[in-house]
Structures are given as structure tokens and as C-alpha cells.
MARDO-537888 format. One line per 10 residues: their letters; for each residue x, y, z of C-alpha. Coordinates in Angstrom, 3 decimals, m for minus. Layout:
MARDO-537888
A> X Y Z ~ ...
***
This chain:
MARDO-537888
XXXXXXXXXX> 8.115 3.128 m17.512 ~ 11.752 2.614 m16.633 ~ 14.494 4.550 m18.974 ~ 17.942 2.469 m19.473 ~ 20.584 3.205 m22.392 ~ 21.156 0.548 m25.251 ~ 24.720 0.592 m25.183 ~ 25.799 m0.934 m28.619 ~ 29.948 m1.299 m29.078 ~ 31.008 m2.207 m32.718
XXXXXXXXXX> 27.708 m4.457 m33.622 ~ 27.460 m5.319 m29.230 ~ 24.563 m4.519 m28.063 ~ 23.863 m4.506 m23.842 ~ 21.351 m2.869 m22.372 ~ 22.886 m0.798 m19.368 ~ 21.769 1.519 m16.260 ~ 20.943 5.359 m16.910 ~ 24.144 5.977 m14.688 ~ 26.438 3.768 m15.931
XXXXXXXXXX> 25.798 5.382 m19.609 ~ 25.954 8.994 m18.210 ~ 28.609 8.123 m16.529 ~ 30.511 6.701 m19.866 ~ 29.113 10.145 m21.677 ~ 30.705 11.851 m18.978 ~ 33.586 10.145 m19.240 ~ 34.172 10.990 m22.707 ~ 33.454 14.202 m22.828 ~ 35.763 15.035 m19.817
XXXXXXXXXX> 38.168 13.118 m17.763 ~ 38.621 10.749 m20.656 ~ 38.921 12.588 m23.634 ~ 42.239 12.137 m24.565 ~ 41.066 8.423 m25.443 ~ 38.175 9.972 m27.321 ~ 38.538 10.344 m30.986 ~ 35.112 11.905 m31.769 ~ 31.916 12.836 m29.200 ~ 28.672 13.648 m30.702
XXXXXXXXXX> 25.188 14.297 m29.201 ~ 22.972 12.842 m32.539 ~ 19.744 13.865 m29.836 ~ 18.828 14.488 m26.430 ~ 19.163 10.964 m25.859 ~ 21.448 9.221 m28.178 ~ 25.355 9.779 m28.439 ~ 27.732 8.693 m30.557 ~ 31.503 7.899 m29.479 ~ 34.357 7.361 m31.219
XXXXXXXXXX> 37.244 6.087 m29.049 ~ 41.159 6.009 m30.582 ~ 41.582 2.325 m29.903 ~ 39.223 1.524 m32.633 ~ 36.031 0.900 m30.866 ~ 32.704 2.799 m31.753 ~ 30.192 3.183 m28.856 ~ 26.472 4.319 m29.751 ~ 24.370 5.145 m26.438 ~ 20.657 5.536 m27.120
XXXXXXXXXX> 18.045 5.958 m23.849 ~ 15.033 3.166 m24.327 ~ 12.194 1.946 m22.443 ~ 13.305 m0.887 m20.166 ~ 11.793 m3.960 m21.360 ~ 9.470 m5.924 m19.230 ~ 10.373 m7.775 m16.595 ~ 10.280 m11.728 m17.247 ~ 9.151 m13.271 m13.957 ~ 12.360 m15.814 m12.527
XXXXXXXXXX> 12.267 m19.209 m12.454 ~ 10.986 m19.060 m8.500 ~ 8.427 m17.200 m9.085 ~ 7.405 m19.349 m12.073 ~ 7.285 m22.383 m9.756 ~ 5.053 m20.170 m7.298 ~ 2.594 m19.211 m9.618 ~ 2.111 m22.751 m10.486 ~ 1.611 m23.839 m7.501 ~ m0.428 m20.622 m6.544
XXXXXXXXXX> m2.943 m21.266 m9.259 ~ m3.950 m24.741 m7.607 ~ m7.543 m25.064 m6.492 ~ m7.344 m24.592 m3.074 ~ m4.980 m21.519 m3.224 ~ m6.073 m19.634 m6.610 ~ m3.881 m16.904 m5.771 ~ m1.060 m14.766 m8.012 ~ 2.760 m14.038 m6.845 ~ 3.296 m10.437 m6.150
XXXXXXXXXX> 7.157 m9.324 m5.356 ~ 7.143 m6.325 m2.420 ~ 10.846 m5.149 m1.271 ~ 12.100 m8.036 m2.758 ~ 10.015 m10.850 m1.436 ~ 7.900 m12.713 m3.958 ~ 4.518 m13.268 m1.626 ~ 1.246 m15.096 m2.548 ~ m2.184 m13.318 m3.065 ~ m5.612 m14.570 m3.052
XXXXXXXXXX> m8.776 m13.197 m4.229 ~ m9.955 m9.883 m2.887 ~ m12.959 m10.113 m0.700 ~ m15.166 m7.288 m1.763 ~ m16.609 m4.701 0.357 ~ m20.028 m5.296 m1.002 ~ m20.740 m8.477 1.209 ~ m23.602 m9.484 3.438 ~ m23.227 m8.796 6.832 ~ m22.916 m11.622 9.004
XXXXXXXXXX> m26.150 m12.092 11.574 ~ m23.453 m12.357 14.611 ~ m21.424 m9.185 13.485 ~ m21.183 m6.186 16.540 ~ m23.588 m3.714 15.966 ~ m22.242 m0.744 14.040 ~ m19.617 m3.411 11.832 ~ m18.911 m2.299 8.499 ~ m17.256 m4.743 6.103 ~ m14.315 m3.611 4.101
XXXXXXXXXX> m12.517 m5.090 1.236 ~ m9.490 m7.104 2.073 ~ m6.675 m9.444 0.829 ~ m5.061 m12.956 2.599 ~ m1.101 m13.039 1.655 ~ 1.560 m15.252 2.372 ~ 5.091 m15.731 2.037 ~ 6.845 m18.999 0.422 ~ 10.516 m20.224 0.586 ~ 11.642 m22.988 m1.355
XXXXXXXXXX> 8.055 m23.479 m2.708 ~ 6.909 m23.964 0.955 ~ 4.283 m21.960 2.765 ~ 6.352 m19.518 4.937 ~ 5.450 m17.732 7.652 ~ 1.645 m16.731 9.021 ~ m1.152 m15.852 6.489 ~ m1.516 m11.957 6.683 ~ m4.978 m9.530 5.411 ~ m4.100 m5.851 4.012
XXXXXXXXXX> m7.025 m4.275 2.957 ~ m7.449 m0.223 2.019 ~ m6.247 1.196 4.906 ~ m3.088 m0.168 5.492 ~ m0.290 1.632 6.359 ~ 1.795 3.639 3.299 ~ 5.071 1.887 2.900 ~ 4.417 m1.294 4.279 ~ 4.426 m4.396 2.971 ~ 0.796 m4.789 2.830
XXXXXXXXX> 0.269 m1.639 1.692 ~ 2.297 m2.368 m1.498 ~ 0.821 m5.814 m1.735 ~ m2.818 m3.919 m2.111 ~ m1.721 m1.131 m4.406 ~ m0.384 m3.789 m6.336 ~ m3.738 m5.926 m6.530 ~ m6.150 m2.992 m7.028 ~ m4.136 m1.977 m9.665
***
């Protein structure tokens, strides 16, 4: 799981990237500590500072809570979970994509197959813009290549 710092100023609380707190600890404890009135380490992970100007700054590292799913992708599930599509959203590189049912590797092979024809598991995916089909259908399966696209798209459905 994700680390961020809870960055709570006199009552405040934000939630705030790992190096935007180190870099306020930093701060504090060097180029800025003529504005500091007290620095103190309470743990490993949670600081307490005191600034001059009056304001008290508590950083604390926490578990980044889980991320909601957007508005788009609400709309996309929706319309994913229709009968003809029964699919689920899955976001790769930032591109929310549609994904239908895994086909199992288990199957029957079909009588006019090529001699020697093995069936493997795969996936169908799909892009959508503006809750519109975008874009060809695509199949990943187990052997697709690490760092693509459909690579992350199966990792993410055999998970």
C-alpha cells in the first residue's frame, strides 16, 4: 500500500505526498529554521513543528486511502455491466479500458482447430471516450508482453 503524510496545521488536516512532507521536514530542520520555533521527531514517522508565526504543523506518514473510482469511470462501469458487455473498467497508464470475462484455458477444442492447437486463456478489452466504444476490441492473454498495456490489463484481471 501507498505511504502519504497527514499533514494537520492548527486543527487542518490535508493529506499530502511523501515528498512534499519531507521536503517541509527538511525545510525546517535546515534552510528554514530561523522560522522554526521548535522541531521534534515524536517517531520515525511523525514530526512535530512549531513555526514562530504561530502555526503548529504535525506530519504523521499513513496508508493512502483507497482510491474512489471518478465519475467517468462510474458511468463506464454502468454501462459495462449491461448484458451484452458484462465487463469491469480497468485504468492502465492512465486509460480507463473495458474488460470482459476471461475465457479459460480449460475449453473444448474446436473440431476445425490445426492439429497441434492448444487453447490458452485470454481476455477481449476495449477502450471508451465519452462513454463511446473507442478504438478496436483487443485479446491479452498470459503471455503478453511485460509493460504493455495488455500485459497490465491481465495482471490486473488475474489478480
Amino acid at each position: 500500500m501507498t505511504k502519504i503524510y497527514e499533514r494537520t496545521e492548527n486543527g487542518h488536516t490535508a493529506h499530502v505526498s511523501i515528498r512534499k512532507g519531507l521536503d517541509e521536514i527538511n525545510n525546517a530542520q535546515m534552510a528554514g529554521k530561523r522560522d522554526v520555533r521548535t522541531m521534534s521527531s515524536i517517531t520515525r514517522t511523525d514530526f512535530a513543528i512549531e513555526y514562530k508565526d504561530g502555526r503548529n504543523v504535525r506530519l504523521v506518514l499513513v496508508d493512502a486511502p483507497a482510491e474512489q473510482p471518478s465519475e467517468r469511470t462510474a458511468l463506464i462501469q454502468r454501462r459495462a455491466d449491461g448484458p451484452d458487455l458484462m465487463g469491469r473498467v480497468v485504468t492502465v497508464k492512465g486509460n480507463d479500458y473495458v474488460v470482459g470475462q476471461v475465457v479459460p484455458a480449460d475449453r473444448p477444442v474446436p473440431a476445425d482447430a490445426p492439429r497441434g492447437w492448444e487453447p490458452t486463456a485470454y481476455v477481449d478489452y476495449w477502450s471508451e471516450r465519452d462513454g463511446m466504444r473507442f478504438g478496436a476490441t483487443r485479446t491479452t492473454g498470459p503471455d503478453a508482453t511485460p509493460g504493455t498495456v495488455g500485459r497490465a490489463i491481465w495482471d490486473a484481471v488475474n489478480q
